[in-house]
N, C-alpha and C positions, 0 to 999 in steps of 0.2 A: 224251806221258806215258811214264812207262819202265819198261818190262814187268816180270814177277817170275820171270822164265824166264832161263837162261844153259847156253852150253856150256862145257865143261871138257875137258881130255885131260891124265891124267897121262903125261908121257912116254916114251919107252924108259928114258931115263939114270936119272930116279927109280924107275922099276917095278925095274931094273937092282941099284940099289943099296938097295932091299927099305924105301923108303919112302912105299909105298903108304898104308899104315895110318896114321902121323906125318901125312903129310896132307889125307887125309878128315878126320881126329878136327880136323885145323885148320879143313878147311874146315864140318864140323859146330861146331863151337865158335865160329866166327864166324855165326851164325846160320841157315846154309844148310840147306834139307833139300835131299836126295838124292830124285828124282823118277823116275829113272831109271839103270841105271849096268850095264857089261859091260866084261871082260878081255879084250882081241882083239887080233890082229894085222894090222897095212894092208899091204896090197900095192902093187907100186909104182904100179899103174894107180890104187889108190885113192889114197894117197898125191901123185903128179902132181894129179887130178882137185881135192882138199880145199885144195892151194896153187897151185889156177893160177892167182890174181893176182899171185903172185911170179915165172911161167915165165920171165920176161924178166930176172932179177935173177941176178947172178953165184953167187950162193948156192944157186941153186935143188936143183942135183943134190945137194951137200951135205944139204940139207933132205930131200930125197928117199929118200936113204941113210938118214940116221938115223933117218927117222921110220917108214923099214921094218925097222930091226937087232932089231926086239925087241917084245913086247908092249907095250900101250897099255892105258890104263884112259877110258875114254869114259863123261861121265855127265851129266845133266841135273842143273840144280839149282836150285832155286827158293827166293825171297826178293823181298821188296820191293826193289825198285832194283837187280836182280840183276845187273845187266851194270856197271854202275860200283862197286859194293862187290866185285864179284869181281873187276874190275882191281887195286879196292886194295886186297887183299887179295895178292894176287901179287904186286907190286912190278910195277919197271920191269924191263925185257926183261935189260938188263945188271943181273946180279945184283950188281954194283960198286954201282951206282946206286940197286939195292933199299932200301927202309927197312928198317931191323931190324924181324923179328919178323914178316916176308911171307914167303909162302912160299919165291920165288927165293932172297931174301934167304938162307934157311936151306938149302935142297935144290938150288941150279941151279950149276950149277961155271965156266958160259960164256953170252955170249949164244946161243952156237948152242944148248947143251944148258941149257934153262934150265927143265927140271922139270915145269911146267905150259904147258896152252895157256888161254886163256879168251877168249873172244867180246868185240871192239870195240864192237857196234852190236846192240840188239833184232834189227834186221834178220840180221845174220849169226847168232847167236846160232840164227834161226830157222832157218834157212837148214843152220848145221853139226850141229843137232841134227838136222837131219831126213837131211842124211848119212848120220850112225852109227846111226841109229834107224829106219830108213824103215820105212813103212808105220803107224807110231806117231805119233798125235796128241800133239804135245809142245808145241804152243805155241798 
C-alpha cells in the first residue's frame, strides 16, 4: 500500500535563483500539504552520509559539492500516494526529458542541478525524512 508521506529538497541551484516560493505554491497546488519544512544548510559529512548509495559513482564528489554551495529547503509532504505523485510531479531527472509543467521541467538547468530532490520508495522517503528531521515523528 503507498504511504501519504514524502521527502522533498529544494536545491541549492533553485533556492540560488530565488524560486523557492514558484515551487511550493506548485507543489501546494498540486495537492500536497506541507507537514513539515526548514531552510538549512548540509555539510559535507551530512551531504556524503544522505548520498552514500552513490559513493561508488563517478559523480559522487560533484553531488557533494553542490549539495554543500548553498542552502537547501527540506520538507515533508503529505498526500495520498505521496511518493509517485511527487515523482510526477518533478519530471525526470534530466530536465530535457521532463514533461511540461513539472517542476524540473520549469526550474532545473541540468541533470546534475536539477531543482528538486524527492523520495523513490515509502521506504526512503522514511528513511530521508528522518534525516533532516530527526528526532521527529514523520512517518
Amino acid at each position: 500500500m503507498a504511504g501519504n508521506r514524502t521527502f522533498t529538497m529544494i536545491k541549492p541551484d533553485a533556492v540560488e535563483k530565488g524560486h523557492i516560493g514558484a515551487i511550493l505554491d506548485q507543489i501546494n497546488a498540486s495537492g500536497f500539504r506541507i507537514v513539515a519544512m526548514k531552510l538549512t544548510q548540509m555539510t559535507t559529512a551530512d551531504a556524503e552520509t544522505f548520498y552514500a548509495v552513490h559513493k561508488e559513482r563517478p559523480f559522487f564528489g560533484e553531488l557533494v559539492e553542490f549539495m554543500t554551495r548553498g542552502p537547501i529547503v527540506a520538507a515533508i509532504l503529505e498526500k495520498e500516494n505521496a511518493v509517485e505523485d511527487f515523482r510526477t510531479l518533478i519530471g525526470a531527472t534530466n530536465p530535457e526529458d521532463a514533461a511540461e509543467g513539472t517542476i524540473r521541467k520549469k526550474y532545473a538547468s541540468s541533470v546534475g542541478e536539477n531543482a528538486v530532490h524527492g523520495s523513490d520508495s515509502d521506504e526512503n522517503a522514511a528513511i530521508e525524512g528522518a534525516f533532516h528531521f530527526a528526532g521527529r515523528e514523520m512517518f
